[in-house]
C-alpha positions in Angstrom: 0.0 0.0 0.0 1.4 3.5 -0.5 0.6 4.7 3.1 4.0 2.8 3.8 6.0 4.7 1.5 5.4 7.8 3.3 7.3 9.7 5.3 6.9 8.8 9.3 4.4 11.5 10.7 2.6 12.1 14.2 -0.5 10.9 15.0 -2.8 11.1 18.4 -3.7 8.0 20.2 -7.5 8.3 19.5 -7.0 8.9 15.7 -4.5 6.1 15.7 -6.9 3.9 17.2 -9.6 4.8 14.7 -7.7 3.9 11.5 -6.9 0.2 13.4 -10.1 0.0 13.6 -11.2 0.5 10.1 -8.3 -1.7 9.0 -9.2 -4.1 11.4 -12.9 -4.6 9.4 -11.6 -4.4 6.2 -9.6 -7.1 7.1 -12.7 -9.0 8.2 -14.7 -8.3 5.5 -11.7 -9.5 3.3 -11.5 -12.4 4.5 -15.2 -13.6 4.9 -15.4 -13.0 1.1 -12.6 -15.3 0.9 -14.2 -17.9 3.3 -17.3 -17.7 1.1 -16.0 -17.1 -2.1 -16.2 -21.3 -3.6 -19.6 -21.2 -1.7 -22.4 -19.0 -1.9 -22.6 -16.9 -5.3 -23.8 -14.2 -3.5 -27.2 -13.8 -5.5 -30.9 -14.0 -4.9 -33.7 -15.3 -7.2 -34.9 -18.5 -8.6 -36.5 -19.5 -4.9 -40.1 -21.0 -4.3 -41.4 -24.6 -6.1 -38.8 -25.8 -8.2 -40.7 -29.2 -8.5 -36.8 -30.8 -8.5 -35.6 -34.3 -7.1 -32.1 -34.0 -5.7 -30.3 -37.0 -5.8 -27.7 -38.1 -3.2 -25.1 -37.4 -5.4 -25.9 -33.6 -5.4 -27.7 -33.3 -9.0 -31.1 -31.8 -9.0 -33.6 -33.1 -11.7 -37.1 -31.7 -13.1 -39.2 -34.1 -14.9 -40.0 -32.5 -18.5 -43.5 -31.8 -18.1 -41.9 -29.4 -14.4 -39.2 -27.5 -16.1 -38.8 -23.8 -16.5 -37.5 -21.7 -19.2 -33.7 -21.1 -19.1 -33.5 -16.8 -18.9 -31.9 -14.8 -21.2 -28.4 -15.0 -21.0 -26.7 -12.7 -23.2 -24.0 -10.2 -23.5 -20.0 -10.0 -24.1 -17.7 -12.8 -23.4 -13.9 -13.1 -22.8 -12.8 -12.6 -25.9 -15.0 -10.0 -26.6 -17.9 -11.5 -28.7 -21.2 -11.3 -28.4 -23.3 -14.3 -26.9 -27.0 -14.7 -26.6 -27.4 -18.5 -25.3 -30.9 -19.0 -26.5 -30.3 -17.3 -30.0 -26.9 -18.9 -30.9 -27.9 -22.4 -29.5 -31.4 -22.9 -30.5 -32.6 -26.7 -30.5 -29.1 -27.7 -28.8 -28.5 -28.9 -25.4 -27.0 -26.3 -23.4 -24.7 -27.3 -20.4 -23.9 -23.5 -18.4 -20.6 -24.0 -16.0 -20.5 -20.9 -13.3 -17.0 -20.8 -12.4 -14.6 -18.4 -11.1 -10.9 -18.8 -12.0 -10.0 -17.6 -8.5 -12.4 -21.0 -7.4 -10.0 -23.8 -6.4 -12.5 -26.6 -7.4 -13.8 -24.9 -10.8 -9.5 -25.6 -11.3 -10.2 -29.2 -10.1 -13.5 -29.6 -12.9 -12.1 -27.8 -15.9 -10.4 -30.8 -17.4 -13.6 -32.9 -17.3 -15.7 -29.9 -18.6 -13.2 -30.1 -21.5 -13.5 -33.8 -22.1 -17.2 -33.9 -22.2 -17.6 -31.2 -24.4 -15.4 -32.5 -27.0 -17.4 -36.1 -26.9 -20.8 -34.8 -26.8 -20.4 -31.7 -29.4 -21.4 -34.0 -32.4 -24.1 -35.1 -30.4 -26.0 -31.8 -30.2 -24.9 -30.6 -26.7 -23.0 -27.4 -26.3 -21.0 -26.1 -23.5 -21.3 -22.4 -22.1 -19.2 -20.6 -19.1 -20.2 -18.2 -17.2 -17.2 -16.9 -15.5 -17.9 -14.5 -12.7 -16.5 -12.9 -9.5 -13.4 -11.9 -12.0 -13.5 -8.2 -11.5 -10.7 -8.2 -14.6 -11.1 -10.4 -18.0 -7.0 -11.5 -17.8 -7.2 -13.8 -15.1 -10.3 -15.4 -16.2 -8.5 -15.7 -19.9 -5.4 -17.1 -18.6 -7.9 -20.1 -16.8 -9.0 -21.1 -19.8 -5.6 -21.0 -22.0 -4.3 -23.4 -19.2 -7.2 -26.0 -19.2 -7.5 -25.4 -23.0 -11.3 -24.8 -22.7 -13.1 -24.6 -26.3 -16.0 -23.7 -25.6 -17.2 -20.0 -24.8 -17.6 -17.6 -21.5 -19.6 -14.8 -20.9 -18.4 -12.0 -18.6 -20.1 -11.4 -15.8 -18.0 -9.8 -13.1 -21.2 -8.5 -10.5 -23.3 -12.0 -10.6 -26.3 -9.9 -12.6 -27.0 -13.0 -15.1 -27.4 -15.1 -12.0 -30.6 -12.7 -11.1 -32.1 -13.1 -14.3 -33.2 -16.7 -12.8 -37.1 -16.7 -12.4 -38.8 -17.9 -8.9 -39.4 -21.2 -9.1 -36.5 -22.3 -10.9 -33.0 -24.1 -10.8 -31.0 -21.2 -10.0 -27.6 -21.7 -9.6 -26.4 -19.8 -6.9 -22.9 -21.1 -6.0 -19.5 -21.1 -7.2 -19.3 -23.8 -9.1 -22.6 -24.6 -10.5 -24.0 -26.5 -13.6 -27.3 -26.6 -15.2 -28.3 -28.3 -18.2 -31.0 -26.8 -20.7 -33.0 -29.3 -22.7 -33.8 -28.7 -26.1 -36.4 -26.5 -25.5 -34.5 -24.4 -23.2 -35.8 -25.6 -20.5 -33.7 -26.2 -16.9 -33.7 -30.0 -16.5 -30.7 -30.0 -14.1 -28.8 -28.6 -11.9 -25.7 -29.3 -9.5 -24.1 -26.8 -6.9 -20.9 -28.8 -6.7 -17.7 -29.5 -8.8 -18.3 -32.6 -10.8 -16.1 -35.2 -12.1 -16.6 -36.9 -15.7 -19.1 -39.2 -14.4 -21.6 -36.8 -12.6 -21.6 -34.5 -15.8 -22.2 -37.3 -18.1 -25.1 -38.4 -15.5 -26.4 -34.9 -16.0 -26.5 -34.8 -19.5 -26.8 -38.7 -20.9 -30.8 -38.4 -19.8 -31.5 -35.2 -21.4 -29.7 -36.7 -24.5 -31.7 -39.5 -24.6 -35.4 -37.8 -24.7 -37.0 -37.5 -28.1 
């Protein structure tokens, strides 16, 4: 910080104590964000009947007839182009990663992300990122050099895509989260967890499979 670079100056006691203070709860506030950062998103919305089944391995599931419409999730993304999910990937299978690249596990589930989306592409089933909590675009770009991700982000810094998630749907509201959009664009899945190769596949294979 540049206050140490200064040159030493006097202070009173009771002013001394006020700036500890405030650099005492900046601390604090600092580091709860950290605490929470791989957790809680930090946004509101999508609450009331979801009409889901969560499973015991962590993967929540609407039955087709249930689902809600996927919101519109649109703007820039990394690299500077314009996305508009329900546009671009009309009649596809959607699968939208939330990840951070400050998130220790979204590190940990990259790889299988990139796996799956290579073997399912020809299949109909495209990948989407959402990469967010990454006040700056570099870090977030340097992720995805490193995991060699193909597949698109869009840049949302603040979390505001996460409130375009209606009441009564499969929000995803952690850090990492994954939903899968049917056809139709439709939510038929959701997990608020890092997943490994198998999980994923479980959350797509079914959605694959309906006519």
């Amino acid at each position: 910080m540049s206050v140490a670079c200064r040159a030493p100056h006097r202070i009173d006691s009771s002013s001394h104590r006020r700036s500890r203070a405030a650099l005492l709860a900046a601390g604090a506030a600092v580091a709860a964000l950290t605490l929470s950062a791989c957790s809680s998103g930090g946004t509101s919305g999508g609450s009331g009947n979801t009409n889901f089944v969560a499973g015991s391995d962590g993967i929540a599931t609407v039955k087709k007839a249930d689902r809600k419409a996927n919101p519109s999730l649109d703007g820039e993304t990394l690299d500077g182009k314009k996305l508009n999910i329900a546009e671009d990937y009309k009649g596809k299978i959607v699968v939208i990663n939330v990840w951070g690249s400050w998130c220790a596990p979204c590190r940990a589930e990259a790889p299988n992300f990139v796996k799956v989306a290579a073997d399912t592409k020809a299949k109909g089933v495209e990948f989407v990122g959402i990469n967010t909590r990454d006040p700056e675009r570099g870090p977030a770009i340097q992720f995805e050099k490193e995991h060699k991700v193909p597949y698109p982000s869009l840049h949302d810094p603040s979390g505001k895509l996460m409130l375009r998630f209606p009441k009564g749907s499969l929000n995803p509201n952690f850090i990492p989260s994954t939903l899968v959009v049917d056809r139709d664009g439709k939510i038929a899945a959701r997990s608020q967890q890092p997943l490994d190769e198998e999980k994923l596949r479980k959350m797509i294979d079914p959605v694959l499979a309906e006519k």
